[in-house]
C-alpha positions as CSV (number, residue, x, y, z in Angstrom):
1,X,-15.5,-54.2,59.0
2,X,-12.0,-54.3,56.9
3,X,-11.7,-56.7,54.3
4,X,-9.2,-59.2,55.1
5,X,-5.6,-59.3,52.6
6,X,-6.0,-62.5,51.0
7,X,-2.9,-64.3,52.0
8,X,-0.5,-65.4,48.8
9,X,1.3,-68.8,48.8
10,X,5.1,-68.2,47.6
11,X,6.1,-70.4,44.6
12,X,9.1,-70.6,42.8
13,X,8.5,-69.5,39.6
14,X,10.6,-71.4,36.1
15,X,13.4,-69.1,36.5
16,X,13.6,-70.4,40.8
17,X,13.4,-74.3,40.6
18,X,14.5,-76.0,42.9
19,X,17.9,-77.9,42.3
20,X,19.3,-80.9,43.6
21,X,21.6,-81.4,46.3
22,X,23.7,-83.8,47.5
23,X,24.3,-85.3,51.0
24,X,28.3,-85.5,52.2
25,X,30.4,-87.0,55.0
26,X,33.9,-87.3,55.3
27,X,37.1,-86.6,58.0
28,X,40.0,-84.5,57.9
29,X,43.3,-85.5,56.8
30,X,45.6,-85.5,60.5
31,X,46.9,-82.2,61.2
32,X,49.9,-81.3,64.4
33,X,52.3,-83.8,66.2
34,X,52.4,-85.9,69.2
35,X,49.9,-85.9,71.5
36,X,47.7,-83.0,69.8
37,X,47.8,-84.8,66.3
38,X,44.2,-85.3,65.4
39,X,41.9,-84.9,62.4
40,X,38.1,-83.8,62.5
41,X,34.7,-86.0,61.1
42,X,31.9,-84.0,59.3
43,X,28.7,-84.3,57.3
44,X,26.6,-82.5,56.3
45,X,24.3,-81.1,53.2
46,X,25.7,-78.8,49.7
47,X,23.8,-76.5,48.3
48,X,22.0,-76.0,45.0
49,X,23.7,-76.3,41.6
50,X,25.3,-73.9,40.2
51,X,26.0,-74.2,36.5
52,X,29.6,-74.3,35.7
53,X,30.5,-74.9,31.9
54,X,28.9,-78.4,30.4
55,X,28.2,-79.4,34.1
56,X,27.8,-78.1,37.4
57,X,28.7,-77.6,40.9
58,X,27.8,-77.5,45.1
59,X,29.0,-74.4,47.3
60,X,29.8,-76.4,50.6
61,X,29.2,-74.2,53.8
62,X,29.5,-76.0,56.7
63,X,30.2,-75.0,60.1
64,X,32.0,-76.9,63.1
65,X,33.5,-80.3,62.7
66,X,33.7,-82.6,65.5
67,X,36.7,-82.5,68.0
68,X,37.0,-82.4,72.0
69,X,38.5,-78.9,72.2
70,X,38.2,-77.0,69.0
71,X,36.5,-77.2,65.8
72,X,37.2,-75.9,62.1
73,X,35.2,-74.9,59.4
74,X,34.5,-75.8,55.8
75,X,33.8,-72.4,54.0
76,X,32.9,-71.5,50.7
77,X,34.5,-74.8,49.2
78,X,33.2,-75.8,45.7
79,X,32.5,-79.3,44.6
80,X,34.3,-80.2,41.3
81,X,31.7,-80.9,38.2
82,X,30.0,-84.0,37.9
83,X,31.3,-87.4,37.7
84,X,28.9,-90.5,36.1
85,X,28.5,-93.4,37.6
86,X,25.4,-95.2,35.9
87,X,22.1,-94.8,35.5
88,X,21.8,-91.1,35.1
89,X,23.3,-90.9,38.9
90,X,26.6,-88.4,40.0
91,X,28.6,-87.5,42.1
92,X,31.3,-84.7,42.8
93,X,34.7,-85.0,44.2
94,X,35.8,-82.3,47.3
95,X,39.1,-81.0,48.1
96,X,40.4,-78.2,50.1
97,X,41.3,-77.7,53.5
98,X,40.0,-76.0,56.7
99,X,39.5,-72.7,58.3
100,X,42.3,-71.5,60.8
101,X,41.7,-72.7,64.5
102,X,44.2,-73.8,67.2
103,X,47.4,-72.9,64.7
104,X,46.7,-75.2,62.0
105,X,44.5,-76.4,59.2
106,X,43.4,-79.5,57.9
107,X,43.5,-80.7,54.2
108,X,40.6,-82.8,53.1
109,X,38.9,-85.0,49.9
110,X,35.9,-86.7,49.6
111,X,33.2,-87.6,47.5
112,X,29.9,-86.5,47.6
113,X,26.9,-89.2,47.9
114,X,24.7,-89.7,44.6
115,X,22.1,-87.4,44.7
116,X,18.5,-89.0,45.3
117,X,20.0,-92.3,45.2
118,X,16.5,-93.6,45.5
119,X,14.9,-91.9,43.3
């Protein structure tokens, strides 16, 4: 009878740790006129830091904010470095605007929420 493979458990090894992330929600700015003018509400996750000078960053790539009839995207959008606010805590400001659906775009900003705020 064959020996069995012994089965491996995957670990990440020093040079693959795990990295924060942070936790985001925010809404459009209002894009069109009239009767179609209308923004879009989205939250969602970033990714893992990615060192960027003295400080780092999140890639944000997010798919389908909420609307009746159509929905946008937030692609490839980068946070800005980190920002203080006590405590060893941060956060990261967001700005940029939305993929092309229904004609128009929408322009955004938020913040990010501290990462492992209970921690």
């Amino acid at each position: 009878m064959p020996k069995k493979k012994p089965i491996l458990k995957r670990t990440l090894s020093s040079r693959q740790t795990q990295r924060h992330v942070h936790e985001f929600e925010g809404s459009t700015k209002l894009a069109e006129t009239g009767a179609d003018r209308h923004n879009h509400r989205f939250a969602g996750i970033t990714g893992q830091a990615i060192r960027s000078g003295n400080s780092h960053v999140h890639e944000i790539d997010f798919t389908k904010t909420d609307f009746l009839n159509h929905f946008h995207n937030l692609r490839k959008i980068r946070t800005g470095p980190a920002i203080p606010v006590g405590n060893g805590k941060h956060i990261h400001f967001v700005t940029g605007q939305t993929t092309l659906n229904d004609g128009h775009v929408h322009q955004f900003n938020f913040a990010t929420l501290i990462d492992a705020p209970l921690v």
